[in-house]
N, C-alpha and C positions, 0 to 999 in steps of 0.2 A: 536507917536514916540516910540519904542521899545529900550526896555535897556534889555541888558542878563547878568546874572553873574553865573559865573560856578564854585562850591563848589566841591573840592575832597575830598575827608573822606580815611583814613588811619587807620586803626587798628593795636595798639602796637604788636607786635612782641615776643616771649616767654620770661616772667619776670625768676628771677631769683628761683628757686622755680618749674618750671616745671606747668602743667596745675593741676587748684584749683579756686575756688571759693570766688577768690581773694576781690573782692567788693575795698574797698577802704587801704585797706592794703598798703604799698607803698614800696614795691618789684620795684626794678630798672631792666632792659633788662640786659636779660642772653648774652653770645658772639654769642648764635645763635639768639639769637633777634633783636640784630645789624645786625647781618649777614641778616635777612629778610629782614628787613626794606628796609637795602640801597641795596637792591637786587630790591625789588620791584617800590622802585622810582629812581633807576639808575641815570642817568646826569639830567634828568628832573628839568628845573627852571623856570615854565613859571609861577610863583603865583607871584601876589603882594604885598599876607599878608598869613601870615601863625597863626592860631590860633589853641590853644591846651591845653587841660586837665593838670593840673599841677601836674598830679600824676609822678612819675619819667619816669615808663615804655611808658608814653609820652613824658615830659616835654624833657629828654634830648634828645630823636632826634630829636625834634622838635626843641631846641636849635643848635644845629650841622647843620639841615639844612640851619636855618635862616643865621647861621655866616657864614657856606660856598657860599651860595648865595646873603648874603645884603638882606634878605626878612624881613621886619618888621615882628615881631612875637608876641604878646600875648597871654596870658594866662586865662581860663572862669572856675571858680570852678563847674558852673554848666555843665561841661562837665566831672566831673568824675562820676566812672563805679556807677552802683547802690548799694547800703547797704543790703548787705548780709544777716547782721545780726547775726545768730549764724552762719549760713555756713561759713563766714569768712574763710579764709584761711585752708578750709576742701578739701581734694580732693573728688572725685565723687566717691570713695570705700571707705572713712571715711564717708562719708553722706548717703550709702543708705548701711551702714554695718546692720544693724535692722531693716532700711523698704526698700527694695529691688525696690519697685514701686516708689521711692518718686521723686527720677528727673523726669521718664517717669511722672507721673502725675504732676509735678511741669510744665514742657514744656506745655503740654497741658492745663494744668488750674493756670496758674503762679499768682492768685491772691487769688485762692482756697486754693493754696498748697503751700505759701510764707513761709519761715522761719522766726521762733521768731526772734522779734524784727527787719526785715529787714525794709530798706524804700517800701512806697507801689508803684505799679505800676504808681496808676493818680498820686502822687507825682513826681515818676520817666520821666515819658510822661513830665508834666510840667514843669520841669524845665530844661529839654533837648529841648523841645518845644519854651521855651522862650529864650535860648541862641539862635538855629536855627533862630528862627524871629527876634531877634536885630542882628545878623550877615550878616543877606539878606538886611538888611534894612542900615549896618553903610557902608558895603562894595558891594555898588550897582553897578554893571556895571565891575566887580575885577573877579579876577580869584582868589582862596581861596582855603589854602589848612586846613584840621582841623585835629588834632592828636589825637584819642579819641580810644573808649573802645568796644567790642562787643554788647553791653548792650547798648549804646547809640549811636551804631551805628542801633540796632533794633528800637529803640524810634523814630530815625528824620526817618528812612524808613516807620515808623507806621504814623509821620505826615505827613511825604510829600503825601506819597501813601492814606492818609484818611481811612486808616486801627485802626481798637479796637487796643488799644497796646496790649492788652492782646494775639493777634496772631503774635506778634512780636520775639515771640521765637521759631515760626514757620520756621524765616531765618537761615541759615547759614552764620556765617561771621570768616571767615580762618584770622590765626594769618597773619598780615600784609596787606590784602588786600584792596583793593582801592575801590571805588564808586566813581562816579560820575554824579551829580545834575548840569539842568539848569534851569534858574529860569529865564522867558522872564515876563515883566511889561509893559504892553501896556493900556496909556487910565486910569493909577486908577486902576487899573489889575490887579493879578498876576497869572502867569501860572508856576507851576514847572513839571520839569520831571528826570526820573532817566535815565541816559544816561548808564551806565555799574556799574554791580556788582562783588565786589569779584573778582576783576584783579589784573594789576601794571600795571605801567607806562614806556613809553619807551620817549627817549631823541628825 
């Protein structure tokens, strides 16, 4: 017998604040971050459950959808963005004002070139990884929508796809965009796959 359940992933929208290296900072959506958002999921209400990162630039559209829909919604801390550390709310010309290479080699060797004091990558993998696997497992056979972060939206792409997280900042994931995972169970099984990246959704 085959069971499917299909996970959309949603990336917040531009915080208040402008693009930065936010980590867990908790900057609320700017009026064009709203404007993404319900740009990119339009009338779209076909979830059952909607779960999402409790940092605001999620939390509250993820609460606006639930209430305009009736979708039950919860909240997973381990779904916020990963700990920056000192980058913390630095933009990308405050961090590389003295070393000029340090993103370009940060993307490429993100475990090499982490910033003091951030969370480390197998930290970040696991506990993005282990939200992903009780979510497949409590909402089997659901359509699921989840409100999260660029940063963790590369982590569940690094599990599903069985990819080093470390090439996870290899993706590109555009403010507001969508994903979409199916996950077929057959037998004791599991099969996932990535059905679309970096979209929206139409009604």
């Amino acid at each position: 017998m085959n069971t499917s359940t299909i996970i959309d992933v949603i990336r917040h929208g531009e915080p208040v604040g402008g693009r930065k290296y936010r980590g867990q900072i908790d900057d609320p959506l700017s009026a064009k971050g709203w404007a993404q958002m319900r740009a990119a999921v339009g009338e779209y209400a076909g979830w059952q459950q909607i779960v999402s990162s409790p940092l605001l630039r999620c939390a509250e559209f993820a609460t606006e959808l639930a209430h305009k829909n009736a979708i039950p919604l919860t909240k997973d801390a381990r779904l916020k963005e990963v700990r920056f550390g000192d980058w913390e709310g630095k933009t990308s010309a405050e961090i590389t004002a003295t070393e000029p290479d340090l993103l370009f080699n940060f993307k490429r060797n993100p475990s090499a070139y982490r910033p003091a004091n951030a969370e480390t990558i197998a930290d970040f993998y696991q506990r993005v990884s282990s939200a992903w696997d009780a979510l497949v497992q409590q909402y089997t056979g659901q359509h699921v929508l989840v409100v999260a972060h660029a940063g963790v939206i590369r982590m569940l792409l690094a599990h599903v796809l069985s990819m080093p997280a470390e090439q996870g900042y290899r993706i590109q994931v555009a403010s507001a965009a969508v994903s979409r995972f199916a996950i077929t169970q057959r037998n004791g099984l599991s099969h996932s796959e990535l059905i679309f990246h970096d979209g929206i959704l139409k009604a």
